[in-house]
C-alpha positions as a printed Julia matrix, in Angstrom:
649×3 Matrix{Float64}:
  18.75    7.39   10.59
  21.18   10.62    9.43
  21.99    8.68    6.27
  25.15   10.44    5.5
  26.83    9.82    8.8
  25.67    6.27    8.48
  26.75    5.5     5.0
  30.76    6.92    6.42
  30.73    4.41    9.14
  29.37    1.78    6.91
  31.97    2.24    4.6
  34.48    1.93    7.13
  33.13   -1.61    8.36
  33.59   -2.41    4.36
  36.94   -1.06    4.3
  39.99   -3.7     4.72
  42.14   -1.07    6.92
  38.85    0.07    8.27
  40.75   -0.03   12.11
  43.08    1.93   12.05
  40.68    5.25   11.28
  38.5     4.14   14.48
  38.88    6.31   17.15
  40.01    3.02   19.48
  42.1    -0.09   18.78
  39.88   -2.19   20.82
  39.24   -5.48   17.86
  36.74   -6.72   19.57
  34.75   -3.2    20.88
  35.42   -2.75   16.51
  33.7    -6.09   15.84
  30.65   -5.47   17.8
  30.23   -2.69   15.95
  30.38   -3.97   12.72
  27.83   -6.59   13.76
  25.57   -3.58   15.29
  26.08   -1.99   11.65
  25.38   -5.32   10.04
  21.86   -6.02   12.05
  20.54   -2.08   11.72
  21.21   -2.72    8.19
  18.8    -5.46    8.09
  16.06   -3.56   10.29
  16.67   -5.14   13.59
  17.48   -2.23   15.51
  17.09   -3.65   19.0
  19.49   -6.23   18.78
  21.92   -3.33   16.93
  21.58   -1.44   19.96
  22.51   -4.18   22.5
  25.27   -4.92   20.52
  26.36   -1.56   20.5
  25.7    -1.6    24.13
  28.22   -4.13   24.32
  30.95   -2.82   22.21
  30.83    0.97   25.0
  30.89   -1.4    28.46
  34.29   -3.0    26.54
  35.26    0.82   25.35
  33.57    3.55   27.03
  35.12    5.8    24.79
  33.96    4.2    21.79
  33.11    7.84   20.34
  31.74    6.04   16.82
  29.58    3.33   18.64
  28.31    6.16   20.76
  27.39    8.42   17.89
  25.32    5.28   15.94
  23.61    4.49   18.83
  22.58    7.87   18.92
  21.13    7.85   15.35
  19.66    4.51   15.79
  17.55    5.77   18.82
  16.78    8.63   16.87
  15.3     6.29   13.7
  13.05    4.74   17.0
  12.31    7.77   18.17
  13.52    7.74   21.4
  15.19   11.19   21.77
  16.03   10.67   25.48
  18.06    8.13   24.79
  19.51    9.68   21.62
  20.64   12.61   23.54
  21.9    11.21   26.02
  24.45    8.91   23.39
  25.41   12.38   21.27
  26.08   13.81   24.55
  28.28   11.35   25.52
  29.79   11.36   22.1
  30.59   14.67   22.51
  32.03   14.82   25.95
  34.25   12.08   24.57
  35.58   14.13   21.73
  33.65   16.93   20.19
  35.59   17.65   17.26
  35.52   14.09   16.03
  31.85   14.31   14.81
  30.89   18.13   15.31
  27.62   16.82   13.9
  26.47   15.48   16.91
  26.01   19.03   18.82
  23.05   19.11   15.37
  21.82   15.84   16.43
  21.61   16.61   20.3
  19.75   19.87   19.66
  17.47   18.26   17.1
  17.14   15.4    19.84
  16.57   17.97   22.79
  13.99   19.92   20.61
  11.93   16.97   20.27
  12.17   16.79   23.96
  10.86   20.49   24.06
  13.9    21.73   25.85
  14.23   24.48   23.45
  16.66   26.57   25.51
  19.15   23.93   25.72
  19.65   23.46   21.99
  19.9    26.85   21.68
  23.47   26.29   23.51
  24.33   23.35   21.94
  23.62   25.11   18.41
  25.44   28.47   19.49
  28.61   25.55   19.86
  28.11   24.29   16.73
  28.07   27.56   14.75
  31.61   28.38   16.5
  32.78   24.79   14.87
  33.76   25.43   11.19
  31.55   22.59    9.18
  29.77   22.69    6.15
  27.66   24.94    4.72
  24.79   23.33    4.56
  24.94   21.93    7.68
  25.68   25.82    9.08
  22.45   26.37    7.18
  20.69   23.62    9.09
  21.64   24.63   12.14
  20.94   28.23   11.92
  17.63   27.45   10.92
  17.02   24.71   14.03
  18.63   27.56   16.13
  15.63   29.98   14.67
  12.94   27.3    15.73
  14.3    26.5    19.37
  14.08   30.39   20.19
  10.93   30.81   18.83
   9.72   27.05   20.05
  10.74   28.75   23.65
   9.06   31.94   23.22
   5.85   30.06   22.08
   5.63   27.58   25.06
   5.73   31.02   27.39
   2.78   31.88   25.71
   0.45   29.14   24.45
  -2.53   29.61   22.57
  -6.12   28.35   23.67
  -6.19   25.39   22.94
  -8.69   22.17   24.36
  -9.13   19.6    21.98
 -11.93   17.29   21.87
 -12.07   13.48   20.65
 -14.65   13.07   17.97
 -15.52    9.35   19.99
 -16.07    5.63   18.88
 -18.09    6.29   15.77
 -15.16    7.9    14.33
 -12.02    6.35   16.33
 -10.79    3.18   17.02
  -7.59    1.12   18.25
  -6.39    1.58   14.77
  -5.11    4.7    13.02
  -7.59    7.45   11.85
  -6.29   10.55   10.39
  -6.84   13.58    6.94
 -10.3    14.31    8.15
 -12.52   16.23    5.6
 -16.03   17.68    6.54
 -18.71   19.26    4.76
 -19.68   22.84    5.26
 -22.8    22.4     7.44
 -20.49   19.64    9.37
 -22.86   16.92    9.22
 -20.58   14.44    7.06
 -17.31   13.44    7.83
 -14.77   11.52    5.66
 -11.31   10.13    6.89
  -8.5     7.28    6.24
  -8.58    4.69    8.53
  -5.55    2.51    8.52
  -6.16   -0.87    9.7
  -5.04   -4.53    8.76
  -6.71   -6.39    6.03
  -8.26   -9.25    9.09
  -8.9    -6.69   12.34
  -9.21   -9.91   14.08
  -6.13  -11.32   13.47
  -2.39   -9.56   14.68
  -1.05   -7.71   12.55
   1.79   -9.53   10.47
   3.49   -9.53    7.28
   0.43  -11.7     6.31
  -2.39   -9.34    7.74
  -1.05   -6.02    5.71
  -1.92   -2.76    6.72
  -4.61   -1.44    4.23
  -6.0     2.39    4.06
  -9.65    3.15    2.96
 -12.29    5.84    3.27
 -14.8     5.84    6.03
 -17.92    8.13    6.81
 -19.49    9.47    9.81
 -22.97   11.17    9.79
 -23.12   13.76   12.74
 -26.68   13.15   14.37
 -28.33   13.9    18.02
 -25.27   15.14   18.52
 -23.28   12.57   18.52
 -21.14   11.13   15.73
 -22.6     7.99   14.13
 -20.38    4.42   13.83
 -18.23    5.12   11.04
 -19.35    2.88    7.31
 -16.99    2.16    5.02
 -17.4     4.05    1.52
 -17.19    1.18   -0.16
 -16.69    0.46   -4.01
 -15.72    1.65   -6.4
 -14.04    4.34   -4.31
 -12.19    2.1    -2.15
 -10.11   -0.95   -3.86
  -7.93   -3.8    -3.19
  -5.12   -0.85   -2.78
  -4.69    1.75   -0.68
  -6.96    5.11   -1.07
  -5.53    8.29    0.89
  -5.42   12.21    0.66
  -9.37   12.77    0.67
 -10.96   16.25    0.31
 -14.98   16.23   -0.24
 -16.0    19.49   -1.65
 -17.85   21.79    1.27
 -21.39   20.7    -0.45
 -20.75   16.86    0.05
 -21.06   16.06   -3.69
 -17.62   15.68   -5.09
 -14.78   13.0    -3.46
 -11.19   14.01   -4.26
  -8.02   11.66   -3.44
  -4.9    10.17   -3.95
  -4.63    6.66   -5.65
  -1.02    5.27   -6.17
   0.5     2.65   -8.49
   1.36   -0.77   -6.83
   5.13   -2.01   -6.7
   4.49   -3.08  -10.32
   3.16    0.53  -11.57
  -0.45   -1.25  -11.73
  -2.94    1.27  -10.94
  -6.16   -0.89   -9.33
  -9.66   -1.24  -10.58
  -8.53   -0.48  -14.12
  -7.75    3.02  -13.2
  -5.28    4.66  -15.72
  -2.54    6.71  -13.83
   0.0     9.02  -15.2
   2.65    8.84  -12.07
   3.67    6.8    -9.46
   0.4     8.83   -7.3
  -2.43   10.68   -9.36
  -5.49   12.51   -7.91
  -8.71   10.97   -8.81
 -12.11   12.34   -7.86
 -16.05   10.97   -7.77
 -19.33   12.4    -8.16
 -21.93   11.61   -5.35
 -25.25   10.42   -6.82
 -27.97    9.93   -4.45
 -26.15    8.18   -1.54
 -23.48    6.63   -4.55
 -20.24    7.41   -5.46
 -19.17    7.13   -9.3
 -16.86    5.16  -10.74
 -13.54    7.75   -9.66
 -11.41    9.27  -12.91
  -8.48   10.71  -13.18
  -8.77   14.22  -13.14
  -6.42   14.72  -16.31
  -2.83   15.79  -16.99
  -3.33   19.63  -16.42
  -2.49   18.48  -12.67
  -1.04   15.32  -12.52
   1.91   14.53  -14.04
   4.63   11.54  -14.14
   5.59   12.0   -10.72
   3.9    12.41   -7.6
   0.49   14.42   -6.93
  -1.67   14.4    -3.15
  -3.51   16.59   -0.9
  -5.98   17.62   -3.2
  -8.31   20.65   -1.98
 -11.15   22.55   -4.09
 -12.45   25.58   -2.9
 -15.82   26.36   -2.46
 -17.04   27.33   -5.79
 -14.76   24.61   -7.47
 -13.14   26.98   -9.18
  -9.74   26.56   -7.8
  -7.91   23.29   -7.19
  -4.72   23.02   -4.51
  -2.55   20.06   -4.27
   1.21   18.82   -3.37
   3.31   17.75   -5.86
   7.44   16.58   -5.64
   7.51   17.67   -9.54
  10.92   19.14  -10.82
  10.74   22.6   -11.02
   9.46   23.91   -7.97
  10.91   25.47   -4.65
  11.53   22.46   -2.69
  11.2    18.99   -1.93
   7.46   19.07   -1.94
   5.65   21.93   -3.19
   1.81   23.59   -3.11
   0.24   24.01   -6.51
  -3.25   25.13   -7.64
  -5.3    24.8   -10.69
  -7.7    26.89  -11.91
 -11.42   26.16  -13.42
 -11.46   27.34  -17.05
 -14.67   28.3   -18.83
 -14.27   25.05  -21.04
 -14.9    23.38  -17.79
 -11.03   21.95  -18.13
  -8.67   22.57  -15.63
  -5.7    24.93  -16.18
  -2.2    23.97  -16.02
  -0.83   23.85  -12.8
   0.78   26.8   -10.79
   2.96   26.74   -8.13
   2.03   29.33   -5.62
   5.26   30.65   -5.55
   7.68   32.21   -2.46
   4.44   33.54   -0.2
   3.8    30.23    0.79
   6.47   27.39   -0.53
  10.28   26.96    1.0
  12.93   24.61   -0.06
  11.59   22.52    2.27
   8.66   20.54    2.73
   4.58   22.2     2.17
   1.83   19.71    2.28
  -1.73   19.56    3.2
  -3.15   22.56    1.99
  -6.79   23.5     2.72
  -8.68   26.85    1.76
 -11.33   27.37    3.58
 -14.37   28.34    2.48
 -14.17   32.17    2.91
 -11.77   31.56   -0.25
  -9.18   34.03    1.53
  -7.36   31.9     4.06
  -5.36   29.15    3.61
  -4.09   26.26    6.11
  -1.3    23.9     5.43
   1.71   22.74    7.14
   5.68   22.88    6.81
   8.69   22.47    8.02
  10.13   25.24    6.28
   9.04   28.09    7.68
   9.55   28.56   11.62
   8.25   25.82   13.54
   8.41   24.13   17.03
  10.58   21.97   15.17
   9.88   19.37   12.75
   6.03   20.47   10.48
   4.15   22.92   11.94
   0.33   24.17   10.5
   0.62   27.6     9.43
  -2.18   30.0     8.55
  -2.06   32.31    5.15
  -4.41   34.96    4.34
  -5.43   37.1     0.97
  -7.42   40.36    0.85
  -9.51   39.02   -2.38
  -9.61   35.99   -4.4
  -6.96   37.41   -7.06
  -4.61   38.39   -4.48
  -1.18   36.89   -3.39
  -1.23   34.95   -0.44
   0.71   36.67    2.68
   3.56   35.1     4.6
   2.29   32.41    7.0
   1.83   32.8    10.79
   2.2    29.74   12.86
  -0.46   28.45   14.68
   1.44   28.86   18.29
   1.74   26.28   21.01
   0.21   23.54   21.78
  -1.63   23.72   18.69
   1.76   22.96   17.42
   4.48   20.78   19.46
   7.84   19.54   18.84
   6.34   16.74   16.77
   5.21   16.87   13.45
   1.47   18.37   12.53
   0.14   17.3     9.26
  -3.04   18.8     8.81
  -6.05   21.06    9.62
  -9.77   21.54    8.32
 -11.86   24.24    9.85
 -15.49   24.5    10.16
 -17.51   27.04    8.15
 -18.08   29.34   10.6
 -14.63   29.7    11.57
 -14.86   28.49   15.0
 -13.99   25.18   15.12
 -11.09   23.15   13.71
 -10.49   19.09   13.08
  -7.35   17.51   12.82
  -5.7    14.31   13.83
  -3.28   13.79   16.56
  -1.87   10.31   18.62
  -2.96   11.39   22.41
  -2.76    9.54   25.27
  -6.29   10.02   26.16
  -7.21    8.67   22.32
  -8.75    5.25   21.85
  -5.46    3.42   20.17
  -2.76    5.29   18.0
  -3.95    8.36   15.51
  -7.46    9.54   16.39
  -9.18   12.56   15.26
 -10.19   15.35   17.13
 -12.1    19.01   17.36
 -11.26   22.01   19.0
 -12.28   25.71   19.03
 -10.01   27.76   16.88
  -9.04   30.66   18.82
 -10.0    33.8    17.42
  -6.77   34.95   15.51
  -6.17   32.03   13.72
  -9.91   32.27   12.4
 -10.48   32.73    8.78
 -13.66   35.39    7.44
 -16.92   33.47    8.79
 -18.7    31.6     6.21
 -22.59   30.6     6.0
 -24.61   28.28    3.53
 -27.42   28.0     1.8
 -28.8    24.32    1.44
 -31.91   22.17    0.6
 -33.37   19.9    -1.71
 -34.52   20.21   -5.53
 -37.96   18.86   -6.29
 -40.91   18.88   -9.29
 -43.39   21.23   -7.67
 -45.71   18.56   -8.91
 -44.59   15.89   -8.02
 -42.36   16.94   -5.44
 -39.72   13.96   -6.83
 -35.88   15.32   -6.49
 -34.29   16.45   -9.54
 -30.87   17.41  -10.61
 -30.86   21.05  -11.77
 -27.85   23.79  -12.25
 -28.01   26.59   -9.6
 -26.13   29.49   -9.1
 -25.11   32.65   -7.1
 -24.47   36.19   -8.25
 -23.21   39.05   -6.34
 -25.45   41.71   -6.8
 -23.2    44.31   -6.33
 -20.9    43.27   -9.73
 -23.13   40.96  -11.58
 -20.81   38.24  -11.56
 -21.62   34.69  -10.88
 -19.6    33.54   -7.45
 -20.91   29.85   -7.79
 -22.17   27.69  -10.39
 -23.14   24.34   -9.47
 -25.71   21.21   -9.77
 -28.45   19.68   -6.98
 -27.61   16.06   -6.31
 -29.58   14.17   -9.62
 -30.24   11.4    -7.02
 -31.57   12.99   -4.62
 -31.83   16.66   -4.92
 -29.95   17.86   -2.4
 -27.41   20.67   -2.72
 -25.55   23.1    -0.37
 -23.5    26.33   -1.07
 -21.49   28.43    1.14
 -21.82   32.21    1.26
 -18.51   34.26    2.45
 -19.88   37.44    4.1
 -20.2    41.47    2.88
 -21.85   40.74   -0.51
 -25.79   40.06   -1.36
 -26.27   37.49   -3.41
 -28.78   36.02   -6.38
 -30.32   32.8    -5.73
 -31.19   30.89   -8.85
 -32.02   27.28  -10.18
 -33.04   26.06  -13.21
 -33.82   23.09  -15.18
 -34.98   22.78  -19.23
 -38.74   21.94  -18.99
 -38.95   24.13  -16.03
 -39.62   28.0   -14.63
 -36.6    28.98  -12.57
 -36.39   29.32   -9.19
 -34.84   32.66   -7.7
 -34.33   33.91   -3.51
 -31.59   36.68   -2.58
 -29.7    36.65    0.81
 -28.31   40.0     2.24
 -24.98   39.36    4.12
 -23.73   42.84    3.93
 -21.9    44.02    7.28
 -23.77   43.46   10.34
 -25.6    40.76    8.65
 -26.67   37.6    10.35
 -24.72   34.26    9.45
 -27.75   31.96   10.39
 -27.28   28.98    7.74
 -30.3    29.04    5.05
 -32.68   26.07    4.48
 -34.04   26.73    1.54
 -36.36   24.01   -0.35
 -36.67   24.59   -4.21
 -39.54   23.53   -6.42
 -39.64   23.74   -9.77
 -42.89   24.23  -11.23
 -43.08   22.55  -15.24
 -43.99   24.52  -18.15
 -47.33   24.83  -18.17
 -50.19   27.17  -18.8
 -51.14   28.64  -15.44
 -47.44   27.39  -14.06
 -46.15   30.99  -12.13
 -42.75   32.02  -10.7
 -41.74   34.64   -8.12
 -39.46   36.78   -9.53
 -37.26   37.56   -6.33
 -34.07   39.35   -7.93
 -35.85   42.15   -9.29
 -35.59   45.62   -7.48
 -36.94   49.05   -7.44
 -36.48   51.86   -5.12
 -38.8    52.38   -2.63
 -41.95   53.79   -4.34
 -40.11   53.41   -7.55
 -41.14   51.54  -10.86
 -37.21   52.31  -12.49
 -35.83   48.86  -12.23
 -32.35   48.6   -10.39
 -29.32   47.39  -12.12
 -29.02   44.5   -10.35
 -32.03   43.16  -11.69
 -31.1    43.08  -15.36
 -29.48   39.34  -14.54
 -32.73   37.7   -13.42
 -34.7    39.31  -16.43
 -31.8    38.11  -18.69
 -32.61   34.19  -17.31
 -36.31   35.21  -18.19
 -35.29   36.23  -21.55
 -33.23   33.19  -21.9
 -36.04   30.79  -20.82
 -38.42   32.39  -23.64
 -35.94   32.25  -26.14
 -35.56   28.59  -25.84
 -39.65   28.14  -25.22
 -40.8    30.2   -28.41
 -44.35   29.38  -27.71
 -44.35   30.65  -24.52
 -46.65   33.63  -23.8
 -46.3    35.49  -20.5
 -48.25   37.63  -17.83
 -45.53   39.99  -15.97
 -47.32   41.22  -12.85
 -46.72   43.21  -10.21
 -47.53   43.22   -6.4
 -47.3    45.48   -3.31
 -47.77   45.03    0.63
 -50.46   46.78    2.27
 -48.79   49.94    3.54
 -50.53   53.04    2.06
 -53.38   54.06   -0.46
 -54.91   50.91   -2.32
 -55.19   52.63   -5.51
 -51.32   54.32   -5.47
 -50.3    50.87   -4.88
 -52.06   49.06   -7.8
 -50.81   52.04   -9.97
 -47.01   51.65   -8.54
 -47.51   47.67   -9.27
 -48.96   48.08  -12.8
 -46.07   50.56  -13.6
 -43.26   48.4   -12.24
 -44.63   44.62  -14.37
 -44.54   47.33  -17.31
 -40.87   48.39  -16.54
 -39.81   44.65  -17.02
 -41.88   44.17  -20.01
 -40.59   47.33  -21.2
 -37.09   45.85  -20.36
 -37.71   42.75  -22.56
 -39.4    44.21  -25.18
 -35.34   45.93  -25.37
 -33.86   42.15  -25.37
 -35.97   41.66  -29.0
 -39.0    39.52  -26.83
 -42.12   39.97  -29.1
 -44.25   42.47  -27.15
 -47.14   40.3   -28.52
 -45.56   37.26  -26.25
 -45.73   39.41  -23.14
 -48.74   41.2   -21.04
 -48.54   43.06  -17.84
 -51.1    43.75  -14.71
 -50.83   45.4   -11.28
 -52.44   43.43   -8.6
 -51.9    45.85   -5.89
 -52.15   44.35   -2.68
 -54.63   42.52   -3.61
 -52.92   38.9    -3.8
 -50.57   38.31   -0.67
 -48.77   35.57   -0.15
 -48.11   36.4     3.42
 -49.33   38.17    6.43
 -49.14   41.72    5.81
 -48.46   42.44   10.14
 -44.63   41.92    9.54
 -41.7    43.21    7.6
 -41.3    40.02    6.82
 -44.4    38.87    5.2
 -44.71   42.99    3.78
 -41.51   42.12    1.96
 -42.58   38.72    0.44
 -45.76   40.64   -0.84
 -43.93   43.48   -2.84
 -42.89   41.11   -5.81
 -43.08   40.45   -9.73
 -44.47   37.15  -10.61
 -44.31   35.67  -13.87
 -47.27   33.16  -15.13
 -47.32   31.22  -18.17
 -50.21   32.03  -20.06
């Protein structure tokens, strides 16, 4: 209800000479609506509004009785209705509460006739009222003429219900998906017995559910389970874009008890778990560099968990709820929190931020910047990741409506969005859906890289760190670690760099690949399995991120970084002694070749030799073409077969 207006006529039910400042001396049209006052004040609205009912067939020109029956419609949200009591309000006596022509528009807006509370709001600005209500309406005025314009030209938009593995009768909603969209987390909202009604008795509970995409279809929903989910009510969710790290929301009960023995700083903190095998750990707080004593949701991490978003109603920022990031540091702490400032946050309301995995474009939604009307989801872009974020662009029509949006997730690629929306066609109340994401609204397309971690010799999964360097700068884009319960890992690649492949374990050669995704390049998703192969004598590694120019033995600079790991792995094995070797393809004179191949192993010995590696640990041979790993009839298998291998001697 508009609590201000409200609180005045409650105050004049509580007043003693409380008639004579009605607009009516009706006693009995004035006690009917103290008793309408009296029952919305203890929640039963219906009964408020027959009363109320009553008290206008007595007075028709009740313009008070009119004007609360107007906001208490409004609290049920049944605009029709409310309009149609602030319009009678006002044809009764519009100077007596100018509010109402506010209310009516806001009322009509939700109604999507945008052109109509454009003329009710030009009448209001002529009225002289209150600042900040001027303010308000100005700003409602701004989203009815742009509401309009966007209706006259909608967006694509055809949105698709995920189906009964994911929805139900109950409320499903804050989907989260991982980059190669097989695994889907949401809140469902149901009571504690599904069986029973729901009642005072049968509370409403919220906890996380999965959804494994297969044959095309999504699977029946399973509940996460403990220790994720507790006695108390889990929300938020984000799961990082390679399925191994759970972030959400936890709050405090009515007694500032957080459950489970969780320790909380605020009334809501963001907690996060680490998937082993098909487990999730115990959750944790994720320390006081982001939460604080008040209240912290909508975590997001972008793709190379470097950078943390969140909302946050902490003093200090630009309006009621504000977006915030953290930052990875190199003591693997997070930094303090940072608004992100004017470019994205209003003095209203910003919530449900997520960043896709490009790292450059950001989705969230607001009511502060122009809207349809209440929160709309906005787009924000950034030319690199060090960059300011740009003003936001809404989303358009029907994408957005005159209700309120809450929030979006989009697919890898770009092409596809999820979010969650109370349809008519939907299986009960909130269910979530997917749609294709029309092409200006997409953010830079994204691939992945994923797989599984095994012993070469065993072929059992193993955890082990991995990471990706842009060969271009030499600087690592991604540093992460393979499931240790199963192996499994997955990491996106943003497009127009070439990239380093390389895992490693202690006890273990490294593993090493490169992907090309310069311009033009395709964005097929890699499947890449990676075994590690133990110290051992005879134990060999292809060394994949070493280059030379064509017919060249000087080694590129974007090599130095996998001989560095080499040099790294000897210094920490001592005893190791090496053969550095080098291979060709086919193409050309046999002996040229071996000479070429013999040259280029010595350029790397040559190069470690440099690094202080005892030239007595190291010996190097050129193999020619005379060890292929692959058919020599393709470019494909030709460039598998020009290589340095590395073999433990």
């Amino acid at each position: 209800m508009r609590g201000y207006l409200f609180l005045i006529l409650m105050l004049l039910v509580i007043c003693s000479s409380a008639q004579e400042k009605f607009s009516i001396e009706d006693k009995k049209a004035i006690r009917l609506l103290k008793e309408a006052l009296d029952l919305a004040d203890r929640g039963e609205n219906q009964k408020a509004i027959e009363t109320m009912r009553d008290a206008v067939a007595r007075e028709p020109k009740f313009v008070e009785a009119w004007t609360v029956m107007g906001d208490l419609y409004s609290s049920m949200n049944k605009p029709a209705d409310a309009s149609m009591c602030y319009r009678k309000a006002l044809e009764i006596n519009p100077s007596f509460f100018p509010i109402n022509y506010n209310s009516l528009a806001e009322e009509l807006m939700k109604l999507e006739k945008y052109r109509a509370a454009d003329s009710v709001l030009t009448l209001f600005l002529k009225v002289k009222s209150a600042p900040n209500l001027q303010a308000k309406a100005r700003k409602n005025q701004r989203n009815a003429r742009f509401a309009a314009e966007a209706i006259k030209n909608p967006v694509p938009f055809l949105p698709v219900n995920l189906g009964p593995g994911v929805n139900s009768r109950f409320e499903e909603y804050l989907p989260a998906i991982t980059a190669d969209e097989t695994k889907l987390v949401f809140t469902l909202r149901a009571p504690t017995d599904t069986n029973r009604a729901e009642s005072f008795a049968n509370q409403l509970t919220e906890d996380f559910y999965q959804s494994t995409f297969k044959n095309n279809v999504w699977q029946k929903r399973i509940n996460l389970g403990a220790p994720v989910n507790t006695r108390n009510n889990e929300g938020a969710e984000n799961i990082s874009p390679d399925g191994q790290t759970l972030l959400f929301t936890c709050c405090a009960d009515v007694a500032g008890e957080y459950p489970e023995g969780r320790k909380g700083l605020g009334s809501c903190d963001i907690f996060f778990s680490i998937k082993n095998g098909d487990q999730w750990s115990r959750p944790r707080n994720i320390g006081n560099a982001i939460n604080s004593k008040y209240w912290e949701s909508q975590p997001c991490i972008s793709s190379d968990g470097r950078t943390l978003y969140f909302v946050s109603n902490r003093p200090g920022g630009k309006g009621r709820e504000d977006i915030y990031f953290s930052k990875l540091q190199a003591d693997g702490n997070w930094g303090a929190a940072q608004n992100m400032g004017d470019s994205v946050n209003t003095p209203d309301s910003e919530i449900s931020p997520f960043i896709h995995p490009d790292n450059l474009t950001l989705y969230f939604s607001s009511d502060g910047w122009t809207s349809m009307g209440k929160k709309d989801l906005l787009v924000s872009r950034r030319k690199t990741i060090d960059a300011q974020f740009s003003a936001p662009v809404n989303l358009g029509y029907p994408i957005n409506s005159s209700g309120e949006e809450s929030s979006l997730i989009v697919s890898a690629d770009g092409t596809r969005a999820y979010y969650d929306s109370e349809r008519k066609e939907g299986f009960g109340k909130t269910d979530i859906y997917r749609f294709d994401l029309y092409p200006a609204a997409r953010p830079a397309p994204v691939t992945y890289v994923k797989g599984k971690v095994y012993d070469q010799d065993s072929r059992s999964p193993i955890e082990a760190a991995f990471e990706l360097t842009d060969l271009a700068t030499g600087k690592v884009v991604v540093s992460s670690y393979s499931n240790p319960g199963n192996g499994e890992y997955l990491v996106c690649l943003p497009s127009g760099h070439d990239y380093a492949f390389t895992c490693s374990k202690k006890g273990y050669l490294f593993f090493s690949q490169n992907f090309s995704l310069g311009a033009g390049s395709s964005l097929k998703p890699h499947v890449l399995e990676v075994g590690l192969s133990p110290i051992k004598p005879g134990s060999k590694m292809v060394m994949n991120n070493i280059f030379f120019a064509t017919g060249s033995f000087e080694l590129k600079p974007e090599s130095h970084s996998e001989i560095n790991k080499l040099i790294s792995l000897m210094q920490t094995n001592p005893a190791m002694r090496v053969e550095i070797s080098g291979h060709t393809d086919n193409v050309g004179d046999a002996q040229k070749n071996k000479v070429l191949s013999e040259n280029r192993a010595k350029s790397v010995v040559d190069f470690l030799v440099s690094r202080n590696i005892p030239a007595d640990r190291i010996v190097y041979k050129g193999y020619g073409d005379t060890q292929p790993i692959a058919p020599n009839d393709n470019e494909e298998g030709r460039k598998k077969n020009r290589r340095t291998e590395c073999k433990i001697l």
